[in-house]
C-alpha positions in Angstrom: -23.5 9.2 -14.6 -20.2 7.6 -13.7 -19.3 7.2 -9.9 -16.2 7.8 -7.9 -16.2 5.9 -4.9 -13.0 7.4 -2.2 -12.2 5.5 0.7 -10.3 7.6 2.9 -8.1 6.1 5.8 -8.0 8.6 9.0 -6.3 7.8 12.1 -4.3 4.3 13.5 -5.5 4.0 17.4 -3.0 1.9 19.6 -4.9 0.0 22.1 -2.7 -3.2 23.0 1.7 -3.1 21.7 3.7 -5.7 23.2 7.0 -4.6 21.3 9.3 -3.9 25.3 10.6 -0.9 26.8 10.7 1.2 23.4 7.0 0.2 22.4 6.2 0.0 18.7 6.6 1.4 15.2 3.7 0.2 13.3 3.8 0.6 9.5 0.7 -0.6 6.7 0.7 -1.5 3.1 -2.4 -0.4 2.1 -3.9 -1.7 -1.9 -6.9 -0.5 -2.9 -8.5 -3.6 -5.4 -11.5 -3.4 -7.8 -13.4 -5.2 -10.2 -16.1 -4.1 -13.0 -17.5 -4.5 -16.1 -14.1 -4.0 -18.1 -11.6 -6.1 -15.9 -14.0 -8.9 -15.1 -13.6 -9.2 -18.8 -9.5 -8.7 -19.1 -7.1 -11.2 -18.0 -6.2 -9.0 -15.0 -9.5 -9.9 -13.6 -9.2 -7.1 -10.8 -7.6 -3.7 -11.0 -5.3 -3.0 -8.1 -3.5 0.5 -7.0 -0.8 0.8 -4.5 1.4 3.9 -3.5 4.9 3.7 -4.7 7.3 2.0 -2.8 9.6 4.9 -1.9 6.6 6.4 0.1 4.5 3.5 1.9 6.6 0.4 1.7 8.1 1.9 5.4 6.2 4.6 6.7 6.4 4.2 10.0 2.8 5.5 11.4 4.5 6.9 14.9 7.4 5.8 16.4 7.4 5.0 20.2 3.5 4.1 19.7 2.1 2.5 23.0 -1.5 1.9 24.2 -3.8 4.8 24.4 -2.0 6.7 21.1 -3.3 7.5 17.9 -1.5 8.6 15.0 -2.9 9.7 11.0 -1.9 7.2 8.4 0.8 8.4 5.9 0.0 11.3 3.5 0.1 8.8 0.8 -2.4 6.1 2.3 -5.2 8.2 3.5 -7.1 8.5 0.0 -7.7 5.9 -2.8 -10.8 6.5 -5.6 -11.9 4.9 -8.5 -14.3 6.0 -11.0 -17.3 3.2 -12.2 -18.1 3.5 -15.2 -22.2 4.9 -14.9 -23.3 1.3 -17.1 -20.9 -1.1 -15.2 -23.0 -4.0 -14.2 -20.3 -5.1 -12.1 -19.3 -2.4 -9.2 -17.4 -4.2 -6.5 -14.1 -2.3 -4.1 -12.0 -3.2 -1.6 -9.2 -1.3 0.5 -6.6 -4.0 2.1 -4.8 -3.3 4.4 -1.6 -4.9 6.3 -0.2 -3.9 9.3 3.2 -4.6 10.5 5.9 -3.8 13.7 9.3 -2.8 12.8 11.6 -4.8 13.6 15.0 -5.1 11.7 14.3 -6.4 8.6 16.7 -4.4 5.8 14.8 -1.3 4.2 16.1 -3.1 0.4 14.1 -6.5 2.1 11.4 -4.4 3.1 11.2 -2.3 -0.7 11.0 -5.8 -2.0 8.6 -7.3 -0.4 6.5 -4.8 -0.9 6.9 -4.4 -4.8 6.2 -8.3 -4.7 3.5 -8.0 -2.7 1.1 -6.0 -5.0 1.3 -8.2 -7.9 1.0 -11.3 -5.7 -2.3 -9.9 -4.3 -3.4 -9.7 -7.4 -2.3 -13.3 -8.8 -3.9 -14.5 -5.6 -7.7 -13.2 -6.2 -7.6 -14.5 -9.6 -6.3 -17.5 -9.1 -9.1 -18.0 -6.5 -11.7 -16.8 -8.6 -10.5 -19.6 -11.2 -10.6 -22.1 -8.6 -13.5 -21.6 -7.3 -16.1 -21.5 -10.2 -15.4 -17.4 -11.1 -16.9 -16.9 -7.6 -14.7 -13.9 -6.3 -13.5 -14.0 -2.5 -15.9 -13.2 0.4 -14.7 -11.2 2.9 -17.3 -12.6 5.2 -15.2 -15.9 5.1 -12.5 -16.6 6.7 -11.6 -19.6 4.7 -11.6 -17.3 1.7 -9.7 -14.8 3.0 -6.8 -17.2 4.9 -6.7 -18.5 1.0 -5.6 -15.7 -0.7 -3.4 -14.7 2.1 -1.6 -17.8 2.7 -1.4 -17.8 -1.5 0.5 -14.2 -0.9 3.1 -15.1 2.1 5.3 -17.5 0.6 6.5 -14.8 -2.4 6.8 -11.9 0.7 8.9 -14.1 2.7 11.5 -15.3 -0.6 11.5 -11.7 -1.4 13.0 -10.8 2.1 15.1 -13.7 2.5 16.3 -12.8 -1.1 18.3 -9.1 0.2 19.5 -11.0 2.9 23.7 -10.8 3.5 25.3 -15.1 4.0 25.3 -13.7 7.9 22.1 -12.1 8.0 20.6 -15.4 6.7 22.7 -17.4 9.2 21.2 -14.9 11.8 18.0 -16.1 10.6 18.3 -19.9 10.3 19.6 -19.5 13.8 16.5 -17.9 15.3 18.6 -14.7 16.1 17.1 -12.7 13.9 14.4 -10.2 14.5 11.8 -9.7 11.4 9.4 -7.3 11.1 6.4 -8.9 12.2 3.0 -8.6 10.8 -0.3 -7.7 13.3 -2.5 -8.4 10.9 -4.6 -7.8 7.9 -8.4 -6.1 7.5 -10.1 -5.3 4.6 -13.4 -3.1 3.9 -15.3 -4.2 1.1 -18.5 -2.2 -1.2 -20.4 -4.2 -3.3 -24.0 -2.5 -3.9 -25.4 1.0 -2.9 -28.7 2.9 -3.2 -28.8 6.1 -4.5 -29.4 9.0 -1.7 -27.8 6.7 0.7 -25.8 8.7 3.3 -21.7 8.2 3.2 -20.5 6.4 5.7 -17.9 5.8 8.1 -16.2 2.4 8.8 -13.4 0.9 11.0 -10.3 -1.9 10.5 -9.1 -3.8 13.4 -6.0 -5.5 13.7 -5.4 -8.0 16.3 -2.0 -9.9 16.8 -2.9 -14.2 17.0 -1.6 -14.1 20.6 -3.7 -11.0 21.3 -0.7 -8.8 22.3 -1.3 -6.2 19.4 -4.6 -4.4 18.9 -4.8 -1.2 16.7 -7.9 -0.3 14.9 -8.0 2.4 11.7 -11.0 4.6 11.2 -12.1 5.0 7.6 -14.5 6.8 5.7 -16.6 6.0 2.4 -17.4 9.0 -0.1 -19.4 8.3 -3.8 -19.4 11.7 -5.9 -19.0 12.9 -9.4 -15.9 12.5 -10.5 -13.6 15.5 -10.5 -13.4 17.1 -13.8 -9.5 15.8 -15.1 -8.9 18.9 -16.8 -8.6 21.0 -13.3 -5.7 19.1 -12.3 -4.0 19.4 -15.1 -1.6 21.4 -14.1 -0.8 19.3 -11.0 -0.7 15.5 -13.2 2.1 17.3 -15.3 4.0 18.1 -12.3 3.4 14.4 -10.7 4.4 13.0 -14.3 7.4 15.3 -14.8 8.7 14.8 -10.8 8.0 11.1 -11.3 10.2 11.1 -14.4 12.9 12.6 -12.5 13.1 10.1 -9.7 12.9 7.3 -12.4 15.7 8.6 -14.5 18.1 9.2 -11.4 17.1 5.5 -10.5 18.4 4.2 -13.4 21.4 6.2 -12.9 22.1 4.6 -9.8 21.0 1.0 -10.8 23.6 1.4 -13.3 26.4 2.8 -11.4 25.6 -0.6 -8.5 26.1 -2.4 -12.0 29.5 -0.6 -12.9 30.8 -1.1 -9.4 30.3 -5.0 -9.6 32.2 -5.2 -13.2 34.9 -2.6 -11.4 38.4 -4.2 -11.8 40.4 -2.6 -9.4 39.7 -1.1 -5.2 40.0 2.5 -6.3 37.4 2.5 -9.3 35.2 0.2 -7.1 35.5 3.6 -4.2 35.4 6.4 -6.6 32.0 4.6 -7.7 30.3 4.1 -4.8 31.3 7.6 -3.7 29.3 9.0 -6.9 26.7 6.9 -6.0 26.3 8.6 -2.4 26.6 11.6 -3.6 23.6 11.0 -6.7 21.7 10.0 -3.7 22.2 12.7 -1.1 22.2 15.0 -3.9 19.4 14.4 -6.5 17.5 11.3 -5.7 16.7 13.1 -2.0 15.4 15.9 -3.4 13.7 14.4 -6.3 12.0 12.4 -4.2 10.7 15.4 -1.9 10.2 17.4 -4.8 7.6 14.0 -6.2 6.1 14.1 -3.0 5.1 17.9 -2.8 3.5 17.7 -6.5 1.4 14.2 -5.1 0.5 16.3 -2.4 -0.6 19.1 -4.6 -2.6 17.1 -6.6 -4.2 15.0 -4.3 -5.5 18.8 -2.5 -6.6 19.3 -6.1 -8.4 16.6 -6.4 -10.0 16.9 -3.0 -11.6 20.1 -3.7 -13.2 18.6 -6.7 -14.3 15.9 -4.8 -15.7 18.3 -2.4 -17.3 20.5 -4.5 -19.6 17.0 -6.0 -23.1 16.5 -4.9 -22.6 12.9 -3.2 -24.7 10.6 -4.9 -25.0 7.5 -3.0 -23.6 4.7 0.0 -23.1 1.4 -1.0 -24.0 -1.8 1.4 -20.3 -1.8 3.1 -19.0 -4.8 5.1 -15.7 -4.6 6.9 -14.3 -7.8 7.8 -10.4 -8.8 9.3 -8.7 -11.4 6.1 -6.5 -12.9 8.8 
């Protein structure tokens, strides 16, 4: 019988901010990774999911969070399944997560980080798993995991510095500029279960290296049937359609950035980027809400499968901090 294991994300509790007078606004990228049967034998190695980037790459978990404050994680990061296969040999799953401070790093710095980030993670666990005799990471060890991060770091930072302006990067290079800083990253890891096992609960801490920051995330572990596809059908068609919307009026923007570089003259350059505003205030807003409200949808869908699913089983869970 396959399985669907859920890790569900609940709430971000402040305990230690050191970010002055205005405290913090702490905000995660959260990747759920996973390997079995059928990408241990692909090139891809592991399967990875992310949320997209107009949703999570920024979602500020509470602004004005100080010590003592607790706040639930983004709509978008508080749920992430996958269903094994019932013959998979191989059943192994991991929810990653990284937690930063805004600071004033650009949003388009931000995006692109974060769209680099994903594939990077990926690139990272398989070229560790190469390196080290197809042994995948540990998340017992810290050496592992300070591997795979430091692998990851160097392709966030050149994406940043990338969507920098010439002064912004003179900013930089002259220690006057204030980047979003990262706490710290925490992972929680499945890699066997018994069958009547209990679910279970489990908890991510993040801890700044000069112990200034401290935040933990509680978490929860569900295996059940997997929900039947066919009752959500309704709600996928309405994710895929709103999705195709924001895509196409994406396009229409990236095209119109294109026309106003290739303008020739001041007045076409305005008239352009005034069209541009107004696709954006206009239809990408609401497109995006309008995405948003059908995830949402489906995601309650899919809950009340999942709730309505005898639970089949725990696996033996280990949560431990990457860096």
């Amino acid at each position: 019988m396959p399985l669907q294991a859920t890790m569900h994300l609940g709430q971000l509790r402040c305990f230690e901010e050191s970010d002055g007078s205005g405290h913090s606004e702490p905000y995660a990228w959260t990747v759920l990774v996973w390997a079995d049967d059928a990408t241990i034998m692909s090139p891809e190695l592991v399967g990875v999911f992310a949320p997209p980037v107009w949703s999570s790459a920024r979602a500020v978990i509470r602004r004005g969070m100080k010590a003592g404050e607790r706040a639930q994680m983004p709509v978008s990061q508080r749920a992430f399944a996958h269903v094994f296969e019932d013959n998979s040999a191989i059943k192994v799953q991991a929810i990653i997560v990284v937690l930063w401070e805004q600071d004033d790093t650009p949003d388009d710095a931000v995006d692109a980080a974060y769209e680099v980030f994903i594939p990077e993670l990926r690139q990272a666990v398989i070229a560790f798993y190469i390196a080290h005799d197809q042994r995948l990471p540990d998340p017992d060890s810290d050496e592992d995991m300070k591997e795979i991060v430091d692998a990851v770091e160097p392709a966030i930072r050149e994406a940043v510095i990338s969507k920098l302006s010439g002064w912004e990067k003179l900013q930089a290079w002259l220690g006057n500029f204030n980047f979003d800083d990262r706490i710290d990253f925490a992972a929680f890891v499945m890699e066997s279960y018994a069958p009547g096992d209990p679910n279970r609960t489990f908890r991510l801490r993040f801890e700044s290296e000069d112990g200034t920051n401290l935040y933990e995330i509680d978490g929860r572990l569900d295996f059940t049937q997997p929900p039947d596809p066919e009752a959500c059908l309704t709600e996928l068609q309405a994710v895929r359609k709103a999705r195709e919307r924001v895509d196409g009026i994406q396009a229409e923007l990236d095209q119109l950035a294109q026309d106003v570089r290739d303008a020739d003259s001041t007045a076409e350059k305005e008239a352009l980027i005034a069209e541009a505003r107004r696709v954006r205030r206009e239809e990408l807003l609401p497109a995006n809400a309008a995405l948003a409200a059908a995830e949402r949808a489906l995601t309650r869908c899919f809950a009340g499968q999942v709730e309505q699913g005898p639970v089949l089983g725990r696996r033996r869970l280990r949560a431990r901090q990457l860096a």
